[in-house]
KOLSEFI-52011 format. One line per 3 residues: number of its first residue (from 1); their letters; for each residue x, y, z of C-alpha. Coordinates in nm, 4 decimals. Example, Ala and Ser with C-alpha at 12.3 -4.5 7.8 and 13.67 -1.06 7.14 Angstrom:
// residues 2
1	AS	1.2300/-0.4500/0.7800; 1.3670/-0.1060/0.7140 .
This chain:
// residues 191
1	XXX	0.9262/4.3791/1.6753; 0.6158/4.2335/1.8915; 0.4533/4.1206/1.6341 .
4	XXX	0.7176/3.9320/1.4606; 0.7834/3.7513/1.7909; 0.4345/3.6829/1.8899 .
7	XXX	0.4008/3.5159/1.5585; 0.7022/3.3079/1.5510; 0.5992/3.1363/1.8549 .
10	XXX	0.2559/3.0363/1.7146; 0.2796/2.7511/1.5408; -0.1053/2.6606/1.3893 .
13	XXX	-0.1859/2.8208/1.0604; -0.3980/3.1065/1.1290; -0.7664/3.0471/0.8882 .
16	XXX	-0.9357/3.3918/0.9639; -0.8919/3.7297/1.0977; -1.1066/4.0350/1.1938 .
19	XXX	-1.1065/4.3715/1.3532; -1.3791/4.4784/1.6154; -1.5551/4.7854/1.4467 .
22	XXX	-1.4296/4.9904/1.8002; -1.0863/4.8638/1.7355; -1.0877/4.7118/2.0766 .
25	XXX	-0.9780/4.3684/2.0209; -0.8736/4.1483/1.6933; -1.0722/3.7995/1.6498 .
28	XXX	-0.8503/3.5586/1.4898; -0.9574/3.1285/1.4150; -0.6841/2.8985/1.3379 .
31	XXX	-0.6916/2.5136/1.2502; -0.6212/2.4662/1.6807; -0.9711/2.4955/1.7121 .
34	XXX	-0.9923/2.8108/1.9317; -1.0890/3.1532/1.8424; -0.8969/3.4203/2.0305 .
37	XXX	-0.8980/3.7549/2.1297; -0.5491/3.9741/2.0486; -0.5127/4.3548/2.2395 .
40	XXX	-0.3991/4.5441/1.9014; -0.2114/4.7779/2.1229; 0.0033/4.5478/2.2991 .
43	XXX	-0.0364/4.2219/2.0298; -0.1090/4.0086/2.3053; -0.3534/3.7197/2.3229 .
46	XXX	-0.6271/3.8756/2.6383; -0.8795/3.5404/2.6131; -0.8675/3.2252/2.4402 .
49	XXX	-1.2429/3.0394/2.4018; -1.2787/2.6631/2.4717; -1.1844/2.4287/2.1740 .
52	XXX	-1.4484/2.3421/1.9307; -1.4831/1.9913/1.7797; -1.3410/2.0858/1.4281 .
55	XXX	-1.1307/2.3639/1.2545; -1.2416/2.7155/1.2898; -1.2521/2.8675/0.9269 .
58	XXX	-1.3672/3.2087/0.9646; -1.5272/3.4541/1.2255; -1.6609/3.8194/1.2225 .
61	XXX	-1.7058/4.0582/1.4880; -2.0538/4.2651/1.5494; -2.0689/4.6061/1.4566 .
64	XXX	-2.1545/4.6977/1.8304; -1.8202/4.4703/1.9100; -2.0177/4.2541/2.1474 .
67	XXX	-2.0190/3.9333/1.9937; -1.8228/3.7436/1.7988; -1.8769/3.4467/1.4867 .
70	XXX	-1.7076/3.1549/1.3988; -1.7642/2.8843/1.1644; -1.6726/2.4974/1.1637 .
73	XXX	-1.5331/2.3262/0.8866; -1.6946/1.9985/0.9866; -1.8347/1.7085/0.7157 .
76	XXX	-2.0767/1.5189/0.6538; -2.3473/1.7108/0.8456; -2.1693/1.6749/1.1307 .
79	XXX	-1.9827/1.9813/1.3099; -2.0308/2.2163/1.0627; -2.2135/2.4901/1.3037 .
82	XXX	-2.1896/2.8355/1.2883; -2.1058/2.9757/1.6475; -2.2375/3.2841/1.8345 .
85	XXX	-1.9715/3.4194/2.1057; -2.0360/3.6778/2.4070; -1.7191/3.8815/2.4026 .
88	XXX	-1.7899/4.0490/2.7461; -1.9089/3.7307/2.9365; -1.6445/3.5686/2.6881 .
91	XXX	-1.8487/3.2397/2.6714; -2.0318/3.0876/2.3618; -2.4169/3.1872/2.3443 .
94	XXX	-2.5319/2.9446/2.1120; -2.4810/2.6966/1.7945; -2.6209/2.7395/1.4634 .
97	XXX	-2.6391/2.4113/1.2556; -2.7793/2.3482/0.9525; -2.4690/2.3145/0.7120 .
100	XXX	-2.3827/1.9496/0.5648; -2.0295/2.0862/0.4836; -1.7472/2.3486/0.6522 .
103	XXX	-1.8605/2.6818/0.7075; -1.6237/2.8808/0.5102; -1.8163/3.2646/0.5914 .
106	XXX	-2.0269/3.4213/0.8506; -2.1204/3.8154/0.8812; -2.3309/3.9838/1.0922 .
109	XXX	-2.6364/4.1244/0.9188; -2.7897/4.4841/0.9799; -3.0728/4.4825/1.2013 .
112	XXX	-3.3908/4.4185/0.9766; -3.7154/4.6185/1.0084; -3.8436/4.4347/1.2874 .
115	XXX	-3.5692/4.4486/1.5319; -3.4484/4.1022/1.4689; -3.0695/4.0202/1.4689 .
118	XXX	-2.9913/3.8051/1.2110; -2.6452/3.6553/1.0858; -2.5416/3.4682/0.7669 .
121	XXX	-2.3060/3.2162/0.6896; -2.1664/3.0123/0.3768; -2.0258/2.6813/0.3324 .
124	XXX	-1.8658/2.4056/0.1019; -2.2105/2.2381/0.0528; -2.2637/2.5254/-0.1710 .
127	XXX	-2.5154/2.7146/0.0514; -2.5744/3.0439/0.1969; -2.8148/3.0672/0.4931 .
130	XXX	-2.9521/3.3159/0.7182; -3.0259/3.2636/1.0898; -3.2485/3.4761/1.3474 .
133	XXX	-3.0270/3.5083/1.6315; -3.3034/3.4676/1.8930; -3.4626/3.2063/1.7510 .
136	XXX	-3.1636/3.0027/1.6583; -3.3730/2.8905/1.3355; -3.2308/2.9062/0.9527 .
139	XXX	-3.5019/3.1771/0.8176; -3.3512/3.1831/0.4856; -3.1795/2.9141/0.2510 .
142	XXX	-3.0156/3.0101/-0.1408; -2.8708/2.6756/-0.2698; -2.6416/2.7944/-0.5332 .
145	XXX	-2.5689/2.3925/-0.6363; -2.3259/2.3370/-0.9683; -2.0787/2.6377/-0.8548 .
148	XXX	-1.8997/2.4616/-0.6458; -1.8113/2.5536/-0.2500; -1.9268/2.9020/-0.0814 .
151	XXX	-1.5991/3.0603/-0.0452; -1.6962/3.4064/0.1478; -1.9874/3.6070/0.2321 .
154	XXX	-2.0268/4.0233/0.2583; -2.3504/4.1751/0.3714; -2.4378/4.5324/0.3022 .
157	XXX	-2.6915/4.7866/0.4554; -2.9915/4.7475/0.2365; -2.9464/4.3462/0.3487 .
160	XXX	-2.7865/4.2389/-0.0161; -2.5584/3.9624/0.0872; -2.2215/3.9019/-0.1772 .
163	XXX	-2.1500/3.5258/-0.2163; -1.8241/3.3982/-0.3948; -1.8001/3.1062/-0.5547 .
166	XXX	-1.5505/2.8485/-0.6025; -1.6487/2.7686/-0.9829; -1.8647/3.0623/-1.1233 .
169	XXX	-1.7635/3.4024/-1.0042; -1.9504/3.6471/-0.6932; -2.3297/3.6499/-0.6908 .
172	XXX	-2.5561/3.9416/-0.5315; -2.8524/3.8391/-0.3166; -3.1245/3.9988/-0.1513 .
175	XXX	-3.2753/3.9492/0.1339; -3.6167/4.0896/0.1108; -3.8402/4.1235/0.4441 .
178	XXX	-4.1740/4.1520/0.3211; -4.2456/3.8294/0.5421; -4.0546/4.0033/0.8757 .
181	XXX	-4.0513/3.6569/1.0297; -3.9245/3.4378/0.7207; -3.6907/3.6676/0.5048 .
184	XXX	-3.6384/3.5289/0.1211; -3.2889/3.5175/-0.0141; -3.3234/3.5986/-0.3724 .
187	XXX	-3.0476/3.6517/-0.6405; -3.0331/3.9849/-0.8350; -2.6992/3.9599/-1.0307 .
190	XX	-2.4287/3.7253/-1.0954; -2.0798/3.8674/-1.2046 .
């Protein structure tokens, strides 16, 4: 009966959704421009993050639940960032740009070889990139140009990344480390 109530009083159209892996808190974006942070045990917002410029389209939680994703659905080059939340500090880290169109995905990778954190994201310019965390720097860039918008992105533990497509079905990249610093996206099947 919570629920139901919570939800009738909020009145922007929810764009994205996402559990913490420790079940401590739900991430959700909406077209207000704020990510925030539900209790699942009590269904109550517990932080809401500063407005961003544009509509938040997606977000994803880190499987240690200590940060949080979300991605803009800017234009035009122009606020179309991926952003990198501290859910303890509950402050944003840092901005990932790099996308001429919305972001419409983002997942947290598995650590790589070398330690490094990376995360990916997707967007309507028909791109999927990967980002080092520390570095803030796009390491990795698969154009997949003709199948229209990006429309979500899954990562798996041997670093293959699943990319729908608006126009021509799911494709299955991998990310291959041989070059620790500079990984290479690389498509292995299209279904």
């Amino acid at each position: 009966m919570s629920v139901r109530l919570i939800w009738e009083d909020y009145s922007c159209r929810v764009t994205s959704v996402c559990w913490a892996p420790d079940d401590s808190v739900i991430a959700q974006t909406s077209e207000d421009k704020e990510l925030r942070l539900w209790d699942p045990r009590s269904f109550n917002v517990v932080h809401v993050f500063p407005k961003k410029q544009n509509i938040l389209s997606c977000c994803a939680v880190s499987e240690d639940g200590l940060h949080c994703l979300s991605g803009s659905s800017g234009c035009n080059s122009t606020g179309s960032e991926l952003t990198l939340w501290d859910l303890r500090q509950r402050k944003p880290l840092c901005e990932f740009r790099g996308h001429e169109q919305g972001v419409s995905g983002c997942v947290f990778l598995p650590v790589n070889h070398g330690g490094q954190q990376m995360v990916a994201s997707c967007g309507a310019d028909s791109t999927v990139r990967v980002w080092n965390v520390e570095s803030k720097d796009c390491v990795g860039l698969f154009m997949l140009e003709g199948r229209g918008p990006v429309t979500g992105i899954a990562a798996y533990p041997d670093y293959s990344i699943l990319a729908s497509t608006f126009n021509q079905g799911i494709h299955l990249l991998s990310l291959d480390y041989t070059n620790s610093h500079y990984p290479q996206l690389k498509r292995k099947l299209q279904f």
